[in-house]
mmCIF file of the N, C-alpha and C atoms, coordinates in Angstrom:
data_MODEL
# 
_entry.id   MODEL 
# 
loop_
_atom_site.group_PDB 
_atom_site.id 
_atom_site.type_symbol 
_atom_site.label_atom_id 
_atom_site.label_alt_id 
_atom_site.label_comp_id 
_atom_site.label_asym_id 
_atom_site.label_entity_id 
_atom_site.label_seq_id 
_atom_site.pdbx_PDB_ins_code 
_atom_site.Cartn_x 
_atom_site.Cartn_y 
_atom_site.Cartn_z 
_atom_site.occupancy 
_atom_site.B_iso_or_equiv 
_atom_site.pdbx_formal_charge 
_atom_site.auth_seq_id 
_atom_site.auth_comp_id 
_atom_site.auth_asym_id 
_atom_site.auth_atom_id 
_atom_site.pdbx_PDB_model_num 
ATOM 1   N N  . UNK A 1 1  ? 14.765 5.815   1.135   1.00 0.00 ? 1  UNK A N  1 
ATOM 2   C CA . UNK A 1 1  ? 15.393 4.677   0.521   1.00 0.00 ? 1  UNK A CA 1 
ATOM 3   C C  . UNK A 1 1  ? 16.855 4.944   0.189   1.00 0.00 ? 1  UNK A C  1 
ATOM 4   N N  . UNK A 1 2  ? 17.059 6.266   -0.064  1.00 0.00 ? 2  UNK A N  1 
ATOM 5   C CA . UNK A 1 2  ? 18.424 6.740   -0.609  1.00 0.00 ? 2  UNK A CA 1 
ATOM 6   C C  . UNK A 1 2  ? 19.384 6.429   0.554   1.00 0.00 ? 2  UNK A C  1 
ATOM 7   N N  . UNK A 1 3  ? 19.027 6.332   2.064   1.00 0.00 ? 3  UNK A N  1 
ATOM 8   C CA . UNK A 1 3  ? 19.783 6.487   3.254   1.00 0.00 ? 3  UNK A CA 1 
ATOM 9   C C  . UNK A 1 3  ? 20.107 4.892   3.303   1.00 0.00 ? 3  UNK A C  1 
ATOM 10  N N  . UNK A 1 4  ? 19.188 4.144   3.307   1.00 0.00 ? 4  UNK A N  1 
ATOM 11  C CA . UNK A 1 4  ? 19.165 2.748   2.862   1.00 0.00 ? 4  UNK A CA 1 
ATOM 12  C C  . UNK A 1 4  ? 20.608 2.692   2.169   1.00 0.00 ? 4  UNK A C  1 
ATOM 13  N N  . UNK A 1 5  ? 20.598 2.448   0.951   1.00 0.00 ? 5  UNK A N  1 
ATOM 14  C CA . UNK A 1 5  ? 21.177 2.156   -0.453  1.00 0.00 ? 5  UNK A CA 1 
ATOM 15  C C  . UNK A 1 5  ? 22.879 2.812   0.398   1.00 0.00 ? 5  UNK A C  1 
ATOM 16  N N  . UNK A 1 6  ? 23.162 4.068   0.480   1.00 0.00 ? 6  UNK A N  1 
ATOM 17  C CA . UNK A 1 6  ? 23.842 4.385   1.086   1.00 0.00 ? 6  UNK A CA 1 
ATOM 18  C C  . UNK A 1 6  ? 24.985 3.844   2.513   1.00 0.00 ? 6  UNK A C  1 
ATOM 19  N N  . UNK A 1 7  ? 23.643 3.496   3.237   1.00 0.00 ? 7  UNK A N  1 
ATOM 20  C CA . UNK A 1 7  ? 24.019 2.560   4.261   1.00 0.00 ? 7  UNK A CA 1 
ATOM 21  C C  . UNK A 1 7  ? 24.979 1.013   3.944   1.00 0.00 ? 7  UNK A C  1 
ATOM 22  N N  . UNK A 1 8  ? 24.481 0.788   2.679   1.00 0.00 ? 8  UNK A N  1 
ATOM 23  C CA . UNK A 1 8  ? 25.170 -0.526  1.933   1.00 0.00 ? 8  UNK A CA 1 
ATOM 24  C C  . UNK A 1 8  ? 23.915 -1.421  2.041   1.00 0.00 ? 8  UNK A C  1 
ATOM 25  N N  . UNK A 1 9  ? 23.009 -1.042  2.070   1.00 0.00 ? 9  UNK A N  1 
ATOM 26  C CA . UNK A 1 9  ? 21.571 -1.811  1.432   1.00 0.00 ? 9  UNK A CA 1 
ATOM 27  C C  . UNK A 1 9  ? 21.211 -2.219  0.325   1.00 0.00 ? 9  UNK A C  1 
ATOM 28  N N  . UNK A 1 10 ? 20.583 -3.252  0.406   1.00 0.00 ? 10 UNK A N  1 
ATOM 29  C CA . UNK A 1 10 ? 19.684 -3.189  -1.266  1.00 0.00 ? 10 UNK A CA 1 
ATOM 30  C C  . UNK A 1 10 ? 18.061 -2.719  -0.882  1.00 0.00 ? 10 UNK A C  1 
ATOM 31  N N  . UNK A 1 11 ? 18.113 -1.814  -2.017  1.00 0.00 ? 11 UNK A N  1 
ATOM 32  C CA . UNK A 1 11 ? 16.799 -1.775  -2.219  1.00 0.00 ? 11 UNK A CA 1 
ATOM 33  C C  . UNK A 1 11 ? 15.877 -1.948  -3.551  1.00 0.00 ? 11 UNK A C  1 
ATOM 34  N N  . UNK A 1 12 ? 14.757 -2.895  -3.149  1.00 0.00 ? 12 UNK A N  1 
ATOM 35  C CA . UNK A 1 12 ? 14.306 -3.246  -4.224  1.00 0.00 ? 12 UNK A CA 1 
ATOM 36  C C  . UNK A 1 12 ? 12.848 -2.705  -4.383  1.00 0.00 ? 12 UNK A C  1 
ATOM 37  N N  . UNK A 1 13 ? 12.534 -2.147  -5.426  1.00 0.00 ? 13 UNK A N  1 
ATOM 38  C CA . UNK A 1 13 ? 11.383 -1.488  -5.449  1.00 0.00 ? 13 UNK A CA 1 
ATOM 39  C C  . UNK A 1 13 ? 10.452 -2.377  -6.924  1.00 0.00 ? 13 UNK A C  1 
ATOM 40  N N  . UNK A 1 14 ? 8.981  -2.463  -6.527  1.00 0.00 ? 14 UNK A N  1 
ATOM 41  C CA . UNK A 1 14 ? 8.300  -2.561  -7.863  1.00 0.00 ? 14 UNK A CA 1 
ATOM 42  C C  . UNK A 1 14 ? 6.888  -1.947  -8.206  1.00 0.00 ? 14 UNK A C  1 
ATOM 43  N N  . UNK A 1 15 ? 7.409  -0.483  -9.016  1.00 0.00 ? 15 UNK A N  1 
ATOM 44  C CA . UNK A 1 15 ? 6.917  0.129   -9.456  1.00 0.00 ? 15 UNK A CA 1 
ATOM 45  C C  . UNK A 1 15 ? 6.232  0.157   -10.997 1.00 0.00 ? 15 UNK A C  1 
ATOM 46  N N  . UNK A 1 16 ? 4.903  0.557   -11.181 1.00 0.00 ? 16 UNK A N  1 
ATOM 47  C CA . UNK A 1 16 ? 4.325  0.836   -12.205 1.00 0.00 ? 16 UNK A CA 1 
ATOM 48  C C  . UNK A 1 16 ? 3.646  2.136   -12.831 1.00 0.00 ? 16 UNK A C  1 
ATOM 49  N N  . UNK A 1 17 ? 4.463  2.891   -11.981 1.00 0.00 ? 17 UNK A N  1 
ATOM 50  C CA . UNK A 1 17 ? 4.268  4.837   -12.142 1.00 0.00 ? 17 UNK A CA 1 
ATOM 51  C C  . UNK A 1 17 ? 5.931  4.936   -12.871 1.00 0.00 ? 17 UNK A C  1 
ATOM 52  N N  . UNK A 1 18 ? 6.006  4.738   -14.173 1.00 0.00 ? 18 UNK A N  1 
ATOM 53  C CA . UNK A 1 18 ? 7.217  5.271   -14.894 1.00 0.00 ? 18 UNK A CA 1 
ATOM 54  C C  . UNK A 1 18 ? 8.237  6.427   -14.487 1.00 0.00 ? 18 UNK A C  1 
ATOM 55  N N  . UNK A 1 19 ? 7.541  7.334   -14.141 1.00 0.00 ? 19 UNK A N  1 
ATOM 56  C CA . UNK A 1 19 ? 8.103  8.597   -14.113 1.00 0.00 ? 19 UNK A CA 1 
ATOM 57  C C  . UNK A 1 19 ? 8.596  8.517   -12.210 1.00 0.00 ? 19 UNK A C  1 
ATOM 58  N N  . UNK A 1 20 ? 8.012  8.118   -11.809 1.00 0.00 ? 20 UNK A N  1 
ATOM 59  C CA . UNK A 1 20 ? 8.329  7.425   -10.377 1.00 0.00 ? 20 UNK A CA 1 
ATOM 60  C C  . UNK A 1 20 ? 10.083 6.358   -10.577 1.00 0.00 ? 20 UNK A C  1 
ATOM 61  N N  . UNK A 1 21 ? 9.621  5.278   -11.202 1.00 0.00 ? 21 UNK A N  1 
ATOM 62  C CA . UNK A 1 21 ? 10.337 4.329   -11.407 1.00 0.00 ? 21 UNK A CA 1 
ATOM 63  C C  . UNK A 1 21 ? 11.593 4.555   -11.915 1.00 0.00 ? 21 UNK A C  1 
ATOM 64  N N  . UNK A 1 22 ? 12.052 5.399   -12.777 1.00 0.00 ? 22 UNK A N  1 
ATOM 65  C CA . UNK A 1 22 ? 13.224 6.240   -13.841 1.00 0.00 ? 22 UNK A CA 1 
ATOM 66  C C  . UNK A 1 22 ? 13.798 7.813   -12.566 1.00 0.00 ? 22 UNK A C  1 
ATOM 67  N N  . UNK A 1 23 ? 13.295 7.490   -11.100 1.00 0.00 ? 23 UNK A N  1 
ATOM 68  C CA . UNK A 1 23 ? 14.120 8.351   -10.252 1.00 0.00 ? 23 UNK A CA 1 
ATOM 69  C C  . UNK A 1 23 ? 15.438 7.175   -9.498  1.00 0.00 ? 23 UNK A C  1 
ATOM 70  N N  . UNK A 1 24 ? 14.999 5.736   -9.817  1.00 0.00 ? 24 UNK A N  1 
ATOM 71  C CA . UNK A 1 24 ? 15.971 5.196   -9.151  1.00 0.00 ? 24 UNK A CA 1 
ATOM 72  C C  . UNK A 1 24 ? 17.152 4.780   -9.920  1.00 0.00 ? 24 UNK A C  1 
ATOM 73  N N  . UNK A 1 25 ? 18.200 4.255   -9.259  1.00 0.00 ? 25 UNK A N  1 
ATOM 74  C CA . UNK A 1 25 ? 19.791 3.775   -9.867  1.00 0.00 ? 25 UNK A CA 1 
ATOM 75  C C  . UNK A 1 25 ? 19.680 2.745   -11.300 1.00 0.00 ? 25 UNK A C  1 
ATOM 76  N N  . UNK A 1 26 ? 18.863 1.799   -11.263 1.00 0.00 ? 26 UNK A N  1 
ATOM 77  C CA . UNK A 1 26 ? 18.879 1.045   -12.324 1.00 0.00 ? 26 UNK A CA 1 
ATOM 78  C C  . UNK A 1 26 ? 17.365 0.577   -12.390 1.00 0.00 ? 26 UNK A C  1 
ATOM 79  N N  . UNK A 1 27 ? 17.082 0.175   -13.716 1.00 0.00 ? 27 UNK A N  1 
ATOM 80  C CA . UNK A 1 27 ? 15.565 -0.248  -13.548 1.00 0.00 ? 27 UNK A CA 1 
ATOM 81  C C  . UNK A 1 27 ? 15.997 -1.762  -14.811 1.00 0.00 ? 27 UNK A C  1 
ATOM 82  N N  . UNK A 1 28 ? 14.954 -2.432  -14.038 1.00 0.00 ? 28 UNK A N  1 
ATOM 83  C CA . UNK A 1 28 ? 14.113 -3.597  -14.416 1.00 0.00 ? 28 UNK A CA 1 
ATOM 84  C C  . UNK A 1 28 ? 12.853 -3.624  -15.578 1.00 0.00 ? 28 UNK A C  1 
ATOM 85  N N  . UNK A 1 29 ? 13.036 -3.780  -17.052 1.00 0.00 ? 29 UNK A N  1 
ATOM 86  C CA . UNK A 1 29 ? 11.964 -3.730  -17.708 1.00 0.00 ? 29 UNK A CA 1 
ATOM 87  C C  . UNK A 1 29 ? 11.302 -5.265  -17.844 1.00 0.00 ? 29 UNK A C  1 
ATOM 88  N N  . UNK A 1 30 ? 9.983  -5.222  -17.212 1.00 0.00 ? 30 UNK A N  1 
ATOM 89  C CA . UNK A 1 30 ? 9.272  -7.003  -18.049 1.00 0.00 ? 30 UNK A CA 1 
ATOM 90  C C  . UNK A 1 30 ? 8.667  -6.563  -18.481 1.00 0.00 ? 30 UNK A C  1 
ATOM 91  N N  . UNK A 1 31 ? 7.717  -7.294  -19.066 1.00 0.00 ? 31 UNK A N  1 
ATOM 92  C CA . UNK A 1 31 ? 6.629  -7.623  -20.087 1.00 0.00 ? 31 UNK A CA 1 
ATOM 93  C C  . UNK A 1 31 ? 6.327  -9.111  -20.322 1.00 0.00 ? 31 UNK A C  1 
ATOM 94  N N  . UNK A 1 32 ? 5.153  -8.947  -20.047 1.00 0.00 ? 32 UNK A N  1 
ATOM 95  C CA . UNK A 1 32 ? 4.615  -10.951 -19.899 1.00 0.00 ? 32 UNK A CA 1 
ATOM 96  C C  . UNK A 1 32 ? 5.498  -11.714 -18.721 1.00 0.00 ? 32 UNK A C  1 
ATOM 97  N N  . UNK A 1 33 ? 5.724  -11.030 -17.568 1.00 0.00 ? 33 UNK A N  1 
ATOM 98  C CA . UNK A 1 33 ? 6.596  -11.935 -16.549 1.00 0.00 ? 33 UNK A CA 1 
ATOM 99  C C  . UNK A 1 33 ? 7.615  -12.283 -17.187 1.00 0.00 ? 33 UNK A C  1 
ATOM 100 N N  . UNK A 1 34 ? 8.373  -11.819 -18.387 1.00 0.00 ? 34 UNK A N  1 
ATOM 101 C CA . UNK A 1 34 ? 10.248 -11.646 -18.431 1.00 0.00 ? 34 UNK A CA 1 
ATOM 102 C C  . UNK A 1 34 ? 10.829 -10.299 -18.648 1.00 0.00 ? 34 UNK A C  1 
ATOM 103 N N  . UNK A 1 35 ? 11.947 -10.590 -18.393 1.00 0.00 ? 35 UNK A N  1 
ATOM 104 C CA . UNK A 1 35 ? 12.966 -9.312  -18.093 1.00 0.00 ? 35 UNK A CA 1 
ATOM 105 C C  . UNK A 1 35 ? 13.023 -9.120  -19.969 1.00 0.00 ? 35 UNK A C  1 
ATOM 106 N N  . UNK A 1 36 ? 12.991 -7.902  -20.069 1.00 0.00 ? 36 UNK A N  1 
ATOM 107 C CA . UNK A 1 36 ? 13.180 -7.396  -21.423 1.00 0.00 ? 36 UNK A CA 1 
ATOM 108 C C  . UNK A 1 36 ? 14.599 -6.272  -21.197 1.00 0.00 ? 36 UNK A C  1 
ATOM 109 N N  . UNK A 1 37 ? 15.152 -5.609  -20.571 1.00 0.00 ? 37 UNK A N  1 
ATOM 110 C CA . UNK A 1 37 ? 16.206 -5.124  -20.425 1.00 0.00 ? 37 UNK A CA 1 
ATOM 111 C C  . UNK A 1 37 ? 16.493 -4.511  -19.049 1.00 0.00 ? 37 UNK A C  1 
ATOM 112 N N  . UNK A 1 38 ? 17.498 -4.364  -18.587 1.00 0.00 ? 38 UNK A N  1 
ATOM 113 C CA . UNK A 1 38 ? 18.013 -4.049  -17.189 1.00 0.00 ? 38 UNK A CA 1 
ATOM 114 C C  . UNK A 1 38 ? 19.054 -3.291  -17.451 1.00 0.00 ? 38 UNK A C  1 
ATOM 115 N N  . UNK A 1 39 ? 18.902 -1.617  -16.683 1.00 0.00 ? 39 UNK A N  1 
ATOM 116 C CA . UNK A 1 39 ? 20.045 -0.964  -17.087 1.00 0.00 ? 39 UNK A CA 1 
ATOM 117 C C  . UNK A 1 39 ? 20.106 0.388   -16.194 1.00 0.00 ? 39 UNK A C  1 
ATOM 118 N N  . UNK A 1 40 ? 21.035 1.287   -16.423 1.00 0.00 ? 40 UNK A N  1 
ATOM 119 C CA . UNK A 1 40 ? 20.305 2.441   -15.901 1.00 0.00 ? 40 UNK A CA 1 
ATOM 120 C C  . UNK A 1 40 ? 19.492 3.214   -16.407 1.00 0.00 ? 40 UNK A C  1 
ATOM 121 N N  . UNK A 1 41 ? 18.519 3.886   -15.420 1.00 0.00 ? 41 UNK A N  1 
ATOM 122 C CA . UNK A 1 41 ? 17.619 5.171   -15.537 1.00 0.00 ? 41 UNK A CA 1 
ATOM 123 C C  . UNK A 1 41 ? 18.062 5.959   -16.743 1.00 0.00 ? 41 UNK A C  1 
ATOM 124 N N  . UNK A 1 42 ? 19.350 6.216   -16.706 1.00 0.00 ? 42 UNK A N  1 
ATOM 125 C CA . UNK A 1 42 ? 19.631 7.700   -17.438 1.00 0.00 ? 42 UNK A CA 1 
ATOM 126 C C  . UNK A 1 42 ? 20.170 6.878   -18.527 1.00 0.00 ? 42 UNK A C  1 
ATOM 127 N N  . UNK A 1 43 ? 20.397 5.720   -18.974 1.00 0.00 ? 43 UNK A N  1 
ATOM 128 C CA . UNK A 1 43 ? 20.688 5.023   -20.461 1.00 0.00 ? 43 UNK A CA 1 
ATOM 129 C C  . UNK A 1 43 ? 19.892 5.354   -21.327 1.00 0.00 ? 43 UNK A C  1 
ATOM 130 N N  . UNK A 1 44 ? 20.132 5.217   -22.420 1.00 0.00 ? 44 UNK A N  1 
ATOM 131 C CA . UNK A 1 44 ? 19.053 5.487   -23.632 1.00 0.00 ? 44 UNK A CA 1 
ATOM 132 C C  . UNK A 1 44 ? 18.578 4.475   -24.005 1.00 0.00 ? 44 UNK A C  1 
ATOM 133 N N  . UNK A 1 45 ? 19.781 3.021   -23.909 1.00 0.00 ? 45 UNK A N  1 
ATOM 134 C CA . UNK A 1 45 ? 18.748 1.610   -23.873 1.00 0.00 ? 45 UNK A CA 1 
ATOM 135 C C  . UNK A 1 45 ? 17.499 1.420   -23.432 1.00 0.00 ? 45 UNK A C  1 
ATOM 136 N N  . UNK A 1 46 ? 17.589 1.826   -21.807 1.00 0.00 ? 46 UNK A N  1 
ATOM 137 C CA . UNK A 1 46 ? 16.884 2.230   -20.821 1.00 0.00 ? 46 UNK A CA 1 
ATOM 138 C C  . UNK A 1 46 ? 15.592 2.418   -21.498 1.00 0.00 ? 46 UNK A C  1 
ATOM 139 N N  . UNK A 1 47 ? 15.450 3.716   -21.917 1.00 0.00 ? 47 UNK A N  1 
ATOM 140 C CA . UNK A 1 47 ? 14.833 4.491   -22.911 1.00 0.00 ? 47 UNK A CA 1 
ATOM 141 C C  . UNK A 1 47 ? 13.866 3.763   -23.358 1.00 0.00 ? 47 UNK A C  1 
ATOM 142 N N  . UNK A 1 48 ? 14.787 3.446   -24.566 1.00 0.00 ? 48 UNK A N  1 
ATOM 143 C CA . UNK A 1 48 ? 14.265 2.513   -25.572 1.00 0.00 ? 48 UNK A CA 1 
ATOM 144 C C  . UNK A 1 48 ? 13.508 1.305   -25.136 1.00 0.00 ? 48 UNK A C  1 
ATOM 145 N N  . UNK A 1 49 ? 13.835 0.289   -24.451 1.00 0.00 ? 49 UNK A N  1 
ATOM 146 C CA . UNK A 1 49 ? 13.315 -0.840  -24.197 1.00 0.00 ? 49 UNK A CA 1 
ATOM 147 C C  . UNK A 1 49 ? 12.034 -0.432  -23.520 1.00 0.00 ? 49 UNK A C  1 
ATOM 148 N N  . UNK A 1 50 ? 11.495 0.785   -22.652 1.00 0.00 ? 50 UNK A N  1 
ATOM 149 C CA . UNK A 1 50 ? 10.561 1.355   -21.916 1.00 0.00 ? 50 UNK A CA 1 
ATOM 150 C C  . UNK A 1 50 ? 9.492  1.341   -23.159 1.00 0.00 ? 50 UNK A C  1 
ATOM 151 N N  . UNK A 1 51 ? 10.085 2.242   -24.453 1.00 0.00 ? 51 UNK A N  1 
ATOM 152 C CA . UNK A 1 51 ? 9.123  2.608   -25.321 1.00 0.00 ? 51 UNK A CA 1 
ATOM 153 C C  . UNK A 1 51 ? 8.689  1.563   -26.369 1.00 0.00 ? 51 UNK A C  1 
ATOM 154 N N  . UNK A 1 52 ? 9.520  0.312   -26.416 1.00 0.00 ? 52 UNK A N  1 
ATOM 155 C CA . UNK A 1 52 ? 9.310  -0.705  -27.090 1.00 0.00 ? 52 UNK A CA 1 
ATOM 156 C C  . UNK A 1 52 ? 7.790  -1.665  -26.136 1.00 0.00 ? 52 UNK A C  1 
ATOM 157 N N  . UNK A 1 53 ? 8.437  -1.773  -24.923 1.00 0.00 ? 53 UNK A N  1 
ATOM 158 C CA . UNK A 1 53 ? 7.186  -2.351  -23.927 1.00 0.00 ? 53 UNK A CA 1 
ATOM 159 C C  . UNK A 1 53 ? 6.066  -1.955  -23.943 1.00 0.00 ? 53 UNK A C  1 
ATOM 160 N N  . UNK A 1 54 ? 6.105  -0.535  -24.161 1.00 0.00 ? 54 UNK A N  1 
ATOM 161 C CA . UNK A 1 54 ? 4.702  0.177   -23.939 1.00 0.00 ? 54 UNK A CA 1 
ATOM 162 C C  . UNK A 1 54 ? 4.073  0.471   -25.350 1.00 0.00 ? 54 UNK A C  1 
ATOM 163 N N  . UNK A 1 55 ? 4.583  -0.323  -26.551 1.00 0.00 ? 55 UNK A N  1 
ATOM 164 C CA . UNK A 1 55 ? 4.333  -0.097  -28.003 1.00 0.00 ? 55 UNK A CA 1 
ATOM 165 C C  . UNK A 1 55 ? 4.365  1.154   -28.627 1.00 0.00 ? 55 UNK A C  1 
ATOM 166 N N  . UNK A 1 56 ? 5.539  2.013   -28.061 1.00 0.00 ? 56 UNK A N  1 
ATOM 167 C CA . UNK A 1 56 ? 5.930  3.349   -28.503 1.00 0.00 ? 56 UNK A CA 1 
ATOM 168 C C  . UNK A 1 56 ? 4.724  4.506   -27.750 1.00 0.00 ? 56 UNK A C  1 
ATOM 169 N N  . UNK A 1 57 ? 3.462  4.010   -26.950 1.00 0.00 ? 57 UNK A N  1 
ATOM 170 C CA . UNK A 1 57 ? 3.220  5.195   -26.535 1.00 0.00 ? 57 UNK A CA 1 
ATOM 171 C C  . UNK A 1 57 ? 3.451  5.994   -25.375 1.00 0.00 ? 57 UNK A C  1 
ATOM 172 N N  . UNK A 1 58 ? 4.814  5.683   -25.058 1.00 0.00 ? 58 UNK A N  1 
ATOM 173 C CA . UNK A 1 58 ? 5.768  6.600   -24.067 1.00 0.00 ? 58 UNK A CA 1 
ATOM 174 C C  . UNK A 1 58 ? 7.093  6.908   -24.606 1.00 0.00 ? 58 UNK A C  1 
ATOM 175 N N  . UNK A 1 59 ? 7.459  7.786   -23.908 1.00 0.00 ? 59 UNK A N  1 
ATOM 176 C CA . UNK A 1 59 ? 9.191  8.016   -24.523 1.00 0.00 ? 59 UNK A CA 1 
ATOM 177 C C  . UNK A 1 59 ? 9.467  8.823   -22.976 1.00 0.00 ? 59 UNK A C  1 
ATOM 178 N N  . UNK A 1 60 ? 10.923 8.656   -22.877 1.00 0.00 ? 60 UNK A N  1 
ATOM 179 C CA . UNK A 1 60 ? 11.707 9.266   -21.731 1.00 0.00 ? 60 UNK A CA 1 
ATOM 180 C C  . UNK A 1 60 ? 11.870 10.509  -21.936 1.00 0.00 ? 60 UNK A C  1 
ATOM 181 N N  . UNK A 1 61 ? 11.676 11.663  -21.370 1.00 0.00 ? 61 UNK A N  1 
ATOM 182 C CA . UNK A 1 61 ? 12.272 13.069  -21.479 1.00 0.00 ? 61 UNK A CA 1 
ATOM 183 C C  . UNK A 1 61 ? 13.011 13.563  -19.979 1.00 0.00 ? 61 UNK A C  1 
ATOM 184 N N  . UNK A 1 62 ? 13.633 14.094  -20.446 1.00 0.00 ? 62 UNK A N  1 
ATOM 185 C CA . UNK A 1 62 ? 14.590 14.891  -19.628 1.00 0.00 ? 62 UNK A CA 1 
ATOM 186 C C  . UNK A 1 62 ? 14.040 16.250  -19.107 1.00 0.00 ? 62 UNK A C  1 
ATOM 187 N N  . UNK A 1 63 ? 13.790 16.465  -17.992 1.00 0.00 ? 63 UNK A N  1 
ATOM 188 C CA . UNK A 1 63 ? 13.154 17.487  -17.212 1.00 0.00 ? 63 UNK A CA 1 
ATOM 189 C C  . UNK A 1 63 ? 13.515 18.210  -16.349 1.00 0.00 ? 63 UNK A C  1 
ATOM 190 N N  . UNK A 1 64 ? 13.861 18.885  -16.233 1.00 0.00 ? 64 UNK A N  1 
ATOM 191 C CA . UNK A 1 64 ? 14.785 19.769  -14.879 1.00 0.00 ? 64 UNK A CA 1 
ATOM 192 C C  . UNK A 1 64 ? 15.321 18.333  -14.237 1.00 0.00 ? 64 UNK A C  1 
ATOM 193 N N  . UNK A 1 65 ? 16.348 18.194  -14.759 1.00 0.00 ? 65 UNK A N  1 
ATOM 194 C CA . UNK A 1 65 ? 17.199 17.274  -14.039 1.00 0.00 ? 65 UNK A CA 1 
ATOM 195 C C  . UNK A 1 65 ? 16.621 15.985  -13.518 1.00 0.00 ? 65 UNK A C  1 
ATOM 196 N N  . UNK A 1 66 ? 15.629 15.499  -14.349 1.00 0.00 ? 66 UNK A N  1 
ATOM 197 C CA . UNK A 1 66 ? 14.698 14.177  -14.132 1.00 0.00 ? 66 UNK A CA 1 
ATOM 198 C C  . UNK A 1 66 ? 14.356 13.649  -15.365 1.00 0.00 ? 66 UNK A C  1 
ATOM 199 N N  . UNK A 1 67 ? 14.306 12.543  -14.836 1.00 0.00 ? 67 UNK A N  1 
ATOM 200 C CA . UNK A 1 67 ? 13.841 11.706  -15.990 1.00 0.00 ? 67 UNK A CA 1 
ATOM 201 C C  . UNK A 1 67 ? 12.064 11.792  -15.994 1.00 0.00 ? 67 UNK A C  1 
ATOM 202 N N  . UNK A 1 68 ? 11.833 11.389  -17.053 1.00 0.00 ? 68 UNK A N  1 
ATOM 203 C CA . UNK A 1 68 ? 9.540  11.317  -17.108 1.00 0.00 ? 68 UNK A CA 1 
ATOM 204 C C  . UNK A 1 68 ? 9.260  10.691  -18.328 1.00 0.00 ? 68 UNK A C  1 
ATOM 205 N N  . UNK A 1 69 ? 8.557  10.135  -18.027 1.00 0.00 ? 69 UNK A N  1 
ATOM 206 C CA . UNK A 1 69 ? 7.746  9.131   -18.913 1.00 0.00 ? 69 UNK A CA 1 
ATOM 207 C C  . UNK A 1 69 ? 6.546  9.874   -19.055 1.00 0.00 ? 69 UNK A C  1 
ATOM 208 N N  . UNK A 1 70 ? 6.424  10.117  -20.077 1.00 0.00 ? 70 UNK A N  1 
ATOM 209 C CA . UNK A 1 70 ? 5.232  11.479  -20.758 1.00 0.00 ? 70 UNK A CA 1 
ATOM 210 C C  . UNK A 1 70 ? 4.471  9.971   -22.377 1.00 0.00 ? 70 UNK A C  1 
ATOM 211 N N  . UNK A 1 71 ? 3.158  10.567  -22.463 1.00 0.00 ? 71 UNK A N  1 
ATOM 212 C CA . UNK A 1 71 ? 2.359  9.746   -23.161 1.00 0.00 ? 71 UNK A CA 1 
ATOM 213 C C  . UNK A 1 71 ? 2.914  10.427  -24.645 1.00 0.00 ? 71 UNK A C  1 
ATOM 214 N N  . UNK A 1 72 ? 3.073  9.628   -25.803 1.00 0.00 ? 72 UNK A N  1 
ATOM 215 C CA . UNK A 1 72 ? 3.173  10.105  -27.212 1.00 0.00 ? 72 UNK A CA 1 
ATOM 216 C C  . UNK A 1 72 ? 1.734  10.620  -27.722 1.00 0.00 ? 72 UNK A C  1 
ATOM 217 N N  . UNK A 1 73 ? 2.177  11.309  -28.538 1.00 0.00 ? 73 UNK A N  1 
ATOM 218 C CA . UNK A 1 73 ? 1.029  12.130  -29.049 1.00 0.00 ? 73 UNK A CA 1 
ATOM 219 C C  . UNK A 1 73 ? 0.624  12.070  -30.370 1.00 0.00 ? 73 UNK A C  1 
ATOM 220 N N  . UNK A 1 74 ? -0.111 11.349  -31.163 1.00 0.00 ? 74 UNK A N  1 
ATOM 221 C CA . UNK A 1 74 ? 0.106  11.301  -32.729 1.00 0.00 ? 74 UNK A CA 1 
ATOM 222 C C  . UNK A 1 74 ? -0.228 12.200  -33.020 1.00 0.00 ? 74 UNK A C  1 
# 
């Protein structure tokens, strides 16, 4: 897809594997069929609006140079 995008493509992906989804350029958050925030991967908005959707039981971490969506742990 990267050769794509490169090429001067769009590529549009719709993913529901988080940690998948937070490898591309910008992501798309819904919930109930609307957009709840649009931004990049590596934003902390980003972040945030992910862990608001999922009612705080995810958060973004930083991983050898990746982003991951890891489950909270009470």
């Amino acid at each position: 897809m990267r050769a794509l995008v490169a090429a001067g493509r769009t590529v549009v992906s719709v993913l529901h594997e988080m940690t998948i989804a937070l490898q591309a350029d910008d992501l798309v958050v819904m919930s109930a069929g609307r957009v709840m925030h649009h931004g990049a991967c590596a934003d902390p908005a980003t972040h945030a609006a992910l862990a608001r959707v999922f009612d705080g039981r995810l958060r973004v971490h930083a991983l050898d140079g990746r982003w991951v969506a890891l489950p909270t742990i009470d």
